[in-house]
Structure formats: structure tokens, C-alpha cells
N, C-alpha and C positions, 0 to 999 in steps of 0.2 A: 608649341604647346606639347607637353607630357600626357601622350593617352594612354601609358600604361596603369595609372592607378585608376581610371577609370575603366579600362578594362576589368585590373584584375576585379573589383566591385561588381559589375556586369557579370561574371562568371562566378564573383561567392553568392551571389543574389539567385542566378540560373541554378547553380550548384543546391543551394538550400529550398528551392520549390523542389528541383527533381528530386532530396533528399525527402521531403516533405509529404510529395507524390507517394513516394515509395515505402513512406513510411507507413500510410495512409493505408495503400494497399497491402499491405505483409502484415496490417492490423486484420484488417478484415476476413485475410485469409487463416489467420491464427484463431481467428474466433469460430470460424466458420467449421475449422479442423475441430475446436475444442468442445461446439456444442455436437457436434458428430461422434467426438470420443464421450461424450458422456451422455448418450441415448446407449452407445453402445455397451458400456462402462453400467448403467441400469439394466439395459434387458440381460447380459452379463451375471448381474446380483439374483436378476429373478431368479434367474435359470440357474444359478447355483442355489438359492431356497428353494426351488422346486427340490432337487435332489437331494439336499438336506433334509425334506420332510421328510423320509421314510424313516431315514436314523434317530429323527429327535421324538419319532414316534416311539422306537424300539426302549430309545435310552428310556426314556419315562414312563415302561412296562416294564425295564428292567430296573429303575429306581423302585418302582415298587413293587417289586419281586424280592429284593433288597432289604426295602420295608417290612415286608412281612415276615422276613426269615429273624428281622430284627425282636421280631415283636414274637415269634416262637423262642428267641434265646431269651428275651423277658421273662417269660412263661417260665421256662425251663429253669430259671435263675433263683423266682419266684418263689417256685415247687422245692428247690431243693432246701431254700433256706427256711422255709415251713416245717419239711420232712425234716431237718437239723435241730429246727426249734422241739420240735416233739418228740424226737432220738434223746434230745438234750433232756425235754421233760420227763420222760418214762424211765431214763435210766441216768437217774442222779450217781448212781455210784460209780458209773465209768467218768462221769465227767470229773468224778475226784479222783480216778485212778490217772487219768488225763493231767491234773491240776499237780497232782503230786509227781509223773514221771516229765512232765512237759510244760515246764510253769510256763514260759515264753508263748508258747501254742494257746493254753490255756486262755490265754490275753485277749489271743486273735480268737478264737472260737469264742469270747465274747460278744465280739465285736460283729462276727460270720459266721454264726450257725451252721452255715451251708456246709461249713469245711469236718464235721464232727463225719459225716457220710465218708470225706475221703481218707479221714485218720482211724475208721472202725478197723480196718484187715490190717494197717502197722500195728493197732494195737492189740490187735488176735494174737498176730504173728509175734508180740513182745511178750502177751501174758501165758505164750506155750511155753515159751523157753522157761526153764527154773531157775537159771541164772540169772533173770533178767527179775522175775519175781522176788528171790531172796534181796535183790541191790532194791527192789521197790518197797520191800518189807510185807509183800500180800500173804505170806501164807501160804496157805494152802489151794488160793482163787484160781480157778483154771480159766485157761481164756475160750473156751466154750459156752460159759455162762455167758457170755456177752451173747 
């Protein structure tokens, strides 16, 4: 009789428990690794939010340090296009000296009051020149009356 096939049986049989065994155990020891790395993997996170706190305290005095600088360029933004608006009302006759030397501007200082504050000294400096008055057709207007 042939006891090699029975053998070789006998040794895949032994072969697949010891596989089985050992499978068994390299489970347990993977798990045992894994909930070890992730207490440590948590106290890890705390310990890094602890140390985060100080910063995410800063950032968020510094967002609103931010804020408020925002909220004075409002102000400031506010103020100038009111002061425009009332440059614009008290002196109707620059804003036609404006309309007739700068029609394009003209447009926009409709639209931006504000900006009539930052075209007063080009328009000083336009209406000294006498050259600049004859091509405008003013006269005699000095630009000091502004």
C-alpha cells in the first residue's frame, strides 16, 4: 500500500492548524499593538490641543483686532463720502469746472463722492496754470477761489 498520499494529507492537515495557530495568534497580537497605538495616537491629539490652545486663543484676538481696524476703514470710508457729498453740495461750480475739464471723472465722482477730496489739489494745481484755464475757457477764475 501507498502511504505517501496519506501522508502528504497528514502534513497539509498539521500544516493548516499550525497555519491556523499562528494565524490566530499574530491576530491578537496586531490588535493588541493597535489599541496600544491608538490610546497613544489620543493622548498624542490631546496633547497637541492642549498646545494649540494658546494660539487659537491669540488668532481670535487677533481676528478681532482685524475686525475692528475693519470697522474704523468703514468709518473713515463713510466720513469721506459724506465730506464729498457736501464739498460736492457747497460748491456746485467746481463740480462743473470738474465736468467740463474731466468728463470721464465727472462720471465717477458721481457715482464716489469721496473722490471729489482727492481731485481738489489737481484741480488747484490745474486752475493756477493760465494755460490750462484759457484750453478750459474760465476766464479770469483763479484757482484759489476753490
Amino acid at each position: 500500500m501507498d502511504y505517501l498520499p496519506i501522508v502528504a494529507v497528514v502534513f497539509s492537515i498539521i500544516s493548516l492548524i499550525l497555519m491556523l495557530f499562528l494565524w490566530k495568534r499574530l491576530e491578537e497580537k496586531t490588535l493588541s499593538k493597535l489599541n496600544v497605538l491608538g490610546s497613544e495616537l489620543n493622548s498624542g491629539l490631546e496633547t497637541i490641543y492642549e498646545d494649540l490652545d494658546p494660539i487659537i486663543k491669540a488668532n481670535s484676538r487677533a481676528m478681532g483686532a482685524i475686525s475692528s481696524l475693519s470697522d474704523d476703514t468703514k468709518q473713515d470710508k463713510a466720513i469721506e463720502r459724506r465730506l464729498g457729498q457736501d464739498l460736492i453740495a457747497q460748491n456746485e461750480d467746481v463740480v462743473e469746472i470738474i465736468r467740463m475739464a474731466f468728463p470721464r471723472v465727472s462720471e465717477y465722482i458721481d457715482d464716489h463722492p469721496e473722490a471729489v477730496t482727492k481731485l481738489m489739489p489737481r484741480l488747484n494745481t490745474l486752475l493756477s496754470d493760465p494755460e490750462a484755464r484759457k484750453r478750459l475757457n474760465l476766464g479770469t477764475f483763479s484757482g484759489s477761489d476753490l
